[in-house]
MIRO-802789 format. One line per field, with one value per residue (C-alpha): residue in three letters; x negated, y, z. Coordinates in Angstrom, 3 decimals. Example, Ala and Ser with C-alpha at 12.3 -4.5 7.8 and 13.67 -1.06 7.14 Angstrom:
2
aa	(ALA, SER)
x	(-12.300, -13.670)
y	(-4.500, -1.060)
z	(7.800, 7.140)
//
This chain:
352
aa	(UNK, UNK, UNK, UNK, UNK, UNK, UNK, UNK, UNK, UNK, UNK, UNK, UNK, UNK, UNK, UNK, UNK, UNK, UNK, UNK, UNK, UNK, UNK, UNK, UNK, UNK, UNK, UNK, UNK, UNK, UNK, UNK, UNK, UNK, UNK, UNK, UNK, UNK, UNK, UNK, UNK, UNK, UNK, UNK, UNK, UNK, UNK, UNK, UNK, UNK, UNK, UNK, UNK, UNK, UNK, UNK, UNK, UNK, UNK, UNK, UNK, UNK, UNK, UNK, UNK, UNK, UNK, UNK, UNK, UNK, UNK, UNK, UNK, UNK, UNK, UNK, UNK, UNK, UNK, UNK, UNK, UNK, UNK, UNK, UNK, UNK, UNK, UNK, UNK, UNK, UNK, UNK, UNK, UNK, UNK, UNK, UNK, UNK, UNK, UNK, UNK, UNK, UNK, UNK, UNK, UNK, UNK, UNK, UNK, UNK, UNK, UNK, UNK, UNK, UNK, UNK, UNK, UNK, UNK, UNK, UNK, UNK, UNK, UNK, UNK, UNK, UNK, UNK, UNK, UNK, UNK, UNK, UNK, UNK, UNK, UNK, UNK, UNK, UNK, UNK, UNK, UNK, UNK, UNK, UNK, UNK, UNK, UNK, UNK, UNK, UNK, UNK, UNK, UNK, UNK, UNK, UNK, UNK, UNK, UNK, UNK, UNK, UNK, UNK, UNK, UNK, UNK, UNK, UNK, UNK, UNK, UNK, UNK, UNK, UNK, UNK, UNK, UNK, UNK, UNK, UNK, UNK, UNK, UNK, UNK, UNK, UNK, UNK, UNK, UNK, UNK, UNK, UNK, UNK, UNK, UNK, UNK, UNK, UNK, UNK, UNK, UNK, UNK, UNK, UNK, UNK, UNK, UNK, UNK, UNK, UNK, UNK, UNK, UNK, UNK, UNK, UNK, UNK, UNK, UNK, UNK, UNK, UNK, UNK, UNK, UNK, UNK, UNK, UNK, UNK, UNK, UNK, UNK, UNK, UNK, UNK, UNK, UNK, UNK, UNK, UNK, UNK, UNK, UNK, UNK, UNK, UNK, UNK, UNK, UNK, UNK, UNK, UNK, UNK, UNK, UNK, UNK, UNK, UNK, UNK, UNK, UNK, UNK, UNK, UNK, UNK, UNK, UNK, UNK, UNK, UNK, UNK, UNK, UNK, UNK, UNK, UNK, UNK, UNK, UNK, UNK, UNK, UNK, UNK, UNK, UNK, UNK, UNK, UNK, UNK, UNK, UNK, UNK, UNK, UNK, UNK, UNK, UNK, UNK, UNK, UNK, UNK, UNK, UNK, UNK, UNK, UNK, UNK, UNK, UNK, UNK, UNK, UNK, UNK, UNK, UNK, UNK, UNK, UNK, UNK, UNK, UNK, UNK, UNK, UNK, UNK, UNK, UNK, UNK, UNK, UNK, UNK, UNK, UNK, UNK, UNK, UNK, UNK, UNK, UNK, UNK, UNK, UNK, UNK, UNK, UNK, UNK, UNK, UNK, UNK, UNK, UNK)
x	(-34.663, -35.145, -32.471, -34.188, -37.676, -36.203, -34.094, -37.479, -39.270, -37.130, -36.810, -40.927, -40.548, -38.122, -39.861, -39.971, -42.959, -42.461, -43.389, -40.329, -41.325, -40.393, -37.296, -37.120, -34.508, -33.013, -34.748, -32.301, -28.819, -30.129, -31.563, -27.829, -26.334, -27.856, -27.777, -24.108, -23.465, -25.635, -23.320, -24.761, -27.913, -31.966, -32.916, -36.308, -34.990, -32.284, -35.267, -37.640, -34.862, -33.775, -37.811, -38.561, -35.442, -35.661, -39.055, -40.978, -44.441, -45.864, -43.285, -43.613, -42.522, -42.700, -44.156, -43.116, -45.194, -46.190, -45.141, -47.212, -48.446, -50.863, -51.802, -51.583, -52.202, -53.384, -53.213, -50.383, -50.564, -51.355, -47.570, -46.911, -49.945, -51.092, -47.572, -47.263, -50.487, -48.935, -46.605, -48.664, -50.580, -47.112, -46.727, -49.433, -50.691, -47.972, -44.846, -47.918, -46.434, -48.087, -47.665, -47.217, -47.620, -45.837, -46.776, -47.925, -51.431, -51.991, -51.170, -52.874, -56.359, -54.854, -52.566, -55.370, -57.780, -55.716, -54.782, -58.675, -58.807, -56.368, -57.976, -55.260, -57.373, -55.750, -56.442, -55.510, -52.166, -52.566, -55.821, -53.232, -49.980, -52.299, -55.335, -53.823, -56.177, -54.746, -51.865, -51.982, -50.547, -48.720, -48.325, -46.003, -45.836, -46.329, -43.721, -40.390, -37.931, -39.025, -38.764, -35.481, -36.900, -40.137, -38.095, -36.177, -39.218, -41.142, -38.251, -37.628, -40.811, -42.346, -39.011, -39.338, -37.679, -37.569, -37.995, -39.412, -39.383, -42.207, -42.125, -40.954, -38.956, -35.728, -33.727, -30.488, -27.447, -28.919, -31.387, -34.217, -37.024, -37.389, -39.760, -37.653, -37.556, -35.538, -38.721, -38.799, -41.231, -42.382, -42.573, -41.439, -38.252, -39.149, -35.466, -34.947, -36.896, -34.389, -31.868, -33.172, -33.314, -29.620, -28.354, -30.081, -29.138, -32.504, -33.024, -33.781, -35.802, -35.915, -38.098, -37.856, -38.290, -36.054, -33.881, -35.242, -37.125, -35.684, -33.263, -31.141, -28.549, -26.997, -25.928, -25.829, -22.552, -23.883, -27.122, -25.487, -23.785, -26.339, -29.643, -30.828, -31.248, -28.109, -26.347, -29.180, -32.667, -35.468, -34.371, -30.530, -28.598, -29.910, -27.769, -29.460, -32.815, -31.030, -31.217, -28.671, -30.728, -29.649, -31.474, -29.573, -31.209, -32.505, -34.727, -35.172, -38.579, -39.967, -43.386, -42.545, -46.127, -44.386, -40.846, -43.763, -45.302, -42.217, -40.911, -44.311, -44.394, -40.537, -41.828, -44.903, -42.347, -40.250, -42.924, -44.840, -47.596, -49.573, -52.174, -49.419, -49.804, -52.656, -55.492, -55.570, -58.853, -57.786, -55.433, -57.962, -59.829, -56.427, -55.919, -59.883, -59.495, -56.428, -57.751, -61.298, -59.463, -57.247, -54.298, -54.518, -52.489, -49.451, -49.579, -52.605, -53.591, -56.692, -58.705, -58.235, -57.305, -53.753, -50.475, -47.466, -48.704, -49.544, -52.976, -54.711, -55.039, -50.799, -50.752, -53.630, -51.381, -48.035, -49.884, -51.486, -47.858, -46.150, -48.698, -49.384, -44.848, -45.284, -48.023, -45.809, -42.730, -44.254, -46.175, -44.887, -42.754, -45.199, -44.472, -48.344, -49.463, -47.787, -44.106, -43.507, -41.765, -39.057, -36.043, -34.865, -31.772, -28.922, -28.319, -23.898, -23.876, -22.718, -18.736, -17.673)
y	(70.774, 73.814, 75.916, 74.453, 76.091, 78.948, 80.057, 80.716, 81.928, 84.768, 85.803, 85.377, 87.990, 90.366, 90.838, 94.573, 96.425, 100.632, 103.598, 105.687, 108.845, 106.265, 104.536, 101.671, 99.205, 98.846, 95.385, 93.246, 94.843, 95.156, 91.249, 90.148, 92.363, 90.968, 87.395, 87.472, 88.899, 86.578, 83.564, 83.150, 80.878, 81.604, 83.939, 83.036, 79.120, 80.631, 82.763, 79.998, 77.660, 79.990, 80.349, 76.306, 76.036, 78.515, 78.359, 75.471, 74.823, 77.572, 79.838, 83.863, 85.596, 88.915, 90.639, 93.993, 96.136, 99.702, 102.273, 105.326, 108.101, 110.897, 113.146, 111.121, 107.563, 108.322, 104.449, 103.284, 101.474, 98.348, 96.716, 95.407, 94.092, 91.555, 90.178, 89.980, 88.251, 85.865, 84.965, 85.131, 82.227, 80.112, 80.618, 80.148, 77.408, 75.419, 76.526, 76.337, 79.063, 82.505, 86.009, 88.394, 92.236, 95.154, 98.385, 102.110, 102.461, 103.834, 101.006, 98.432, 98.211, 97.725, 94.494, 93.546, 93.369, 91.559, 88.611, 88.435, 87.696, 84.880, 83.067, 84.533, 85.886, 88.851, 88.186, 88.704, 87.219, 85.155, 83.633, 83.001, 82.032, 79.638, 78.484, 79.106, 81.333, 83.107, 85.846, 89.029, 92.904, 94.713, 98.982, 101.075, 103.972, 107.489, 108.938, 108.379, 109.201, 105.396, 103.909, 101.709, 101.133, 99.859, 97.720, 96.001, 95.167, 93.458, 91.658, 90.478, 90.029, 87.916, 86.200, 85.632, 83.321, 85.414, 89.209, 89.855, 92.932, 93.751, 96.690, 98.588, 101.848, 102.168, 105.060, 106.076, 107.191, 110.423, 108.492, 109.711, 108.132, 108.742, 107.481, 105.925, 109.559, 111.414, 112.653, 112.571, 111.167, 111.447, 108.065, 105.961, 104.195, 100.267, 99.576, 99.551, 96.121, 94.405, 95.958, 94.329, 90.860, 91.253, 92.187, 88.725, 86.323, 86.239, 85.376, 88.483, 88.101, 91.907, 92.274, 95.336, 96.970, 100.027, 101.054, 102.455, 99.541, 97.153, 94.719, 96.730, 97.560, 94.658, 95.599, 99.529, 100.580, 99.178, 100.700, 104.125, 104.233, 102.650, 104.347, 107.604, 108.468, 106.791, 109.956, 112.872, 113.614, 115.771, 118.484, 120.153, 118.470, 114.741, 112.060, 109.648, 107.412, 103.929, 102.380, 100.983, 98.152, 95.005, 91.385, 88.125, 87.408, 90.011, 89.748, 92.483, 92.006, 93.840, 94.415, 93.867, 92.174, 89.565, 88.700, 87.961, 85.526, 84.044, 82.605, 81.636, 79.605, 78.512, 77.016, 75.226, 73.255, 72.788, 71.578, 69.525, 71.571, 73.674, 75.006, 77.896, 79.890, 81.638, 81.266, 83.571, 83.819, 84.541, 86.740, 89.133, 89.227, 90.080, 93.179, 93.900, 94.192, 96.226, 98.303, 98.608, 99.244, 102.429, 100.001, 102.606, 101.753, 104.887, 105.948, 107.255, 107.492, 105.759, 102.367, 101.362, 97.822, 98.454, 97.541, 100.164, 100.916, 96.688, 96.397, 93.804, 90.995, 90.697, 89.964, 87.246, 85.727, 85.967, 83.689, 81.271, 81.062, 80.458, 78.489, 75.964, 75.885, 74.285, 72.018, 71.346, 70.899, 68.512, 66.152, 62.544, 62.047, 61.514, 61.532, 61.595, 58.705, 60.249, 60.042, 56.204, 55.164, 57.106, 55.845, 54.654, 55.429, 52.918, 51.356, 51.055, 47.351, 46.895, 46.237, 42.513)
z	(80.621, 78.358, 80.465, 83.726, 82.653, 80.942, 84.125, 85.925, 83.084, 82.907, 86.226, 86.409, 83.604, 85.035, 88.786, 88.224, 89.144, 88.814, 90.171, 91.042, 89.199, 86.132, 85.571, 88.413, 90.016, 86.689, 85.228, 87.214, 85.424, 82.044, 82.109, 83.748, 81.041, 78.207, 79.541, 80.163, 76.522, 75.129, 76.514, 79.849, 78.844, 79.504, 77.064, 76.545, 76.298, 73.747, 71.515, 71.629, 70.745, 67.656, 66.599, 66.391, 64.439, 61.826, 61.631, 59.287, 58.356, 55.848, 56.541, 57.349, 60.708, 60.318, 63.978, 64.658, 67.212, 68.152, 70.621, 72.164, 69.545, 69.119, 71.186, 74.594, 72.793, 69.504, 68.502, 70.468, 74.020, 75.665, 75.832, 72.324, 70.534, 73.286, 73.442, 69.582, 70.150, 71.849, 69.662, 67.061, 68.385, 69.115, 65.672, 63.664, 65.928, 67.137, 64.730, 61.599, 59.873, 59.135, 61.534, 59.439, 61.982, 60.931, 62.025, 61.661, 60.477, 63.337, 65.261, 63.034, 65.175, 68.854, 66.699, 64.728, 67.547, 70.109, 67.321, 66.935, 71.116, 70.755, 68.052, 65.345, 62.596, 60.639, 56.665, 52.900, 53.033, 50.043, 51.944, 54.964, 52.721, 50.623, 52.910, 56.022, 56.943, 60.276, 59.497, 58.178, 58.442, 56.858, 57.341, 57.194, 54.438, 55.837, 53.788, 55.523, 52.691, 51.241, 54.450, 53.870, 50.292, 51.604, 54.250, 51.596, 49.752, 51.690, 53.188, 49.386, 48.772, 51.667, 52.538, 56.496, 58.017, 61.228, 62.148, 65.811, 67.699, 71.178, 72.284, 69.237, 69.340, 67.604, 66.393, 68.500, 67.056, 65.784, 63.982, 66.038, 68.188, 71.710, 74.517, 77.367, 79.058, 76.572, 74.748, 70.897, 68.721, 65.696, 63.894, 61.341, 61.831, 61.604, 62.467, 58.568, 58.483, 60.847, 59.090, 55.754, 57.617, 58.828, 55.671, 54.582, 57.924, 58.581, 62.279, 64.395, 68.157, 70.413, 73.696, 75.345, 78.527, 78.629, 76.650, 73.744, 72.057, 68.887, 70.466, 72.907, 70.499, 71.423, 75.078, 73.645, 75.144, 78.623, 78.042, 77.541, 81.007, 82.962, 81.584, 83.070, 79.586, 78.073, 76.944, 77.320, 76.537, 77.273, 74.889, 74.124, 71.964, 72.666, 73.034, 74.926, 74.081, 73.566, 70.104, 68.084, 66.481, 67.770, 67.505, 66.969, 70.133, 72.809, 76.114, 78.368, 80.548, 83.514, 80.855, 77.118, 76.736, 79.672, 77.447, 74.673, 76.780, 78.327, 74.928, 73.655, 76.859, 76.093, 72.524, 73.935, 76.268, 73.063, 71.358, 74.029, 73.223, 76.216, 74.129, 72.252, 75.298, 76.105, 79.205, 81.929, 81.000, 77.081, 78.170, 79.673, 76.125, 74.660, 77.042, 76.729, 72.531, 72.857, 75.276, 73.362, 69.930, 71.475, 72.452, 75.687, 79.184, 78.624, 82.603, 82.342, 78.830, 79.005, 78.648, 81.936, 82.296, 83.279, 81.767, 82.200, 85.260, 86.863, 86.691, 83.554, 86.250, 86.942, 83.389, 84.118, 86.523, 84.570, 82.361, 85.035, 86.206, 83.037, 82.005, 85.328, 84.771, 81.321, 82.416, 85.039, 83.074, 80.097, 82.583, 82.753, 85.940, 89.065, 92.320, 93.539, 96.311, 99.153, 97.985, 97.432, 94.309, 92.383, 91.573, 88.303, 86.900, 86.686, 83.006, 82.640, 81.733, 77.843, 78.039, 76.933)
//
């Protein structure tokens, strides 16, 4: 049953919806990719799967978000907090352990404002370790020459049983940051967290949407032939936008914010439990707080209630969708008035 629902989660979550002037028609080939190096199962059945596993009560997931910088989006955009959000809530609510969201400072009030809107308060993390208390955050240090220190540290430090990436740029094999069209940014390299978790066998989740996010490493040399921007970038001397952090396990989505969803949906329906995933209804507060808190759609660069480019209310029915499949999916078998009765299945008779 988990592959059953997890084969139409993910190609709810890779319908691709682009404008041309972007990168387009490319959702299908990186999803097969990934799938078929992955060992040919669901993804988000294979994450979710991974997440109830390693995860156990009172136990820290560390949430790793942010894309989109100053001056077009001074506080990141609106794919990545409302899908670490998401999760957030599949964790702390259903999993019962604590999110734990790192991210630039910068970042911190689109993440900390769309875990408010889905009922995941962000606190003292010794309130949410020892009261559970809702999750809290944790930033990143502006000085980049302790980066790999810091990484280490906290890894030691708050010991998570699981490292997840939305929407989070990686470096490429320069070391440097790009946006999915060959333009560099300026940021702090949060691949040095997975990195840590690796080094440790912690268990590491990617979403991504093209190319250059945390997770996509692990189809790179694919990645590099089949990207516009596999091998060049916006500048001379660039060689290509792809990162080379992988995750133990890796979904490519049409919308980063929609992989997020997809697995949070996957571990309600391995937990019998609809309430992980969020409302359509919920979901518009989600995009409203990121929106509200700078979280800014990137086409535009503004609060408009859009969502690289697909307008807030395609994310409300993603979730209706996901969410009516799970209700669907955990129901006791019915066949309704108008069908007669189902058949039962055979019992082999015990052998003499």
């Amino acid at each position: 049953m988990p592959d059953i629902m997890g084969e139409y989660v993910d190609r709810l979550v890779t319908v691709e919806m682009r404008n041309r002037g972007m990168n387009y028609g490319i959702v299908r080939q990186i999803y097969d990719a990934a799938r078929a190096e992955g060992g040919g199962r669901p993804i988000s059945a294979r994450a979710a799967e991974a997440l109830v596993g390693a995860v156990k009560p009172g136990d820290v997931v560390f949430i790793v978000t942010g894309a989109g910088y100053y001056p077009e989006v001074p506080n990141g955009e609106s794919d990545g907090p409302p899908g670490a959000a998401s999760l957030a809530r599949a964790i702390y609510w259903g999993l019962k352990a604590i999110p734990v969201f790192v991210t630039e400072e910068c970042h911190a009030p689109p993440v900390v404002a769309s875990a408010k809107a889905a009922a995941v308060m962000v606190r003292d993390f010794e309130l949410a370790k020892t009261r559970r208390m809702g999750g809290a955050l944790i930033t990143a240090p502006e000085d980049r020459s302790i980066t790999a220190d810091w990484a280490e540290r906290i890894v030691t430090e708050y010991n998570p049983k699981a490292v997840i990436a939305i929407e989070r740029l990686g470096p490429n094999d320069q070391g440097f940051v790009h946006g999915s069209t060959g333009v560099r940014k300026d940021c702090v390299d949060l691949g040095h967290v997975f990195l840590a978790a690796q080094r440790r066998n912690i268990l590491t989740v990617g979403v991504g949407d093209n190319g250059n996010e945390i997770g996509f490493g692990r189809i790179y040399d694919f990645m590099r032939d089949f990207h516009p921007y596999g091998r060049e970038c916006q500048y001379e001397g660039g060689t290509g936008v792809i990162t080379t952090i992988a995750t133990d396990v890796f979904l490519p989505a049409s919308i980063s914010n929609w992989g997020a969803y997809g697995i949070t949906a996957m571990i309600g329906f391995l937990l019998n439990n609809r309430e992980v995933l969020q409302t359509p209804e919920m979901e518009r507060k989600i995009l409203e707080a990121c929106l509200d808190a700078g979280g800014w759609e990137m086409r535009y660069c503004t609060s408009r209630f859009i969502v690289d480019g697909t307008v807030g209310e395609s994310s409300m029915s993603i979730v209706q969708l996901l969410g009516d499949m799970l209700r669907l999916n955990l129901a006791e078998p019915d066949r309704g008035l108008s069908h007669g009765v189902m058949k039962t299945a055979k019992v082999p008779e015990a052998a003499e």
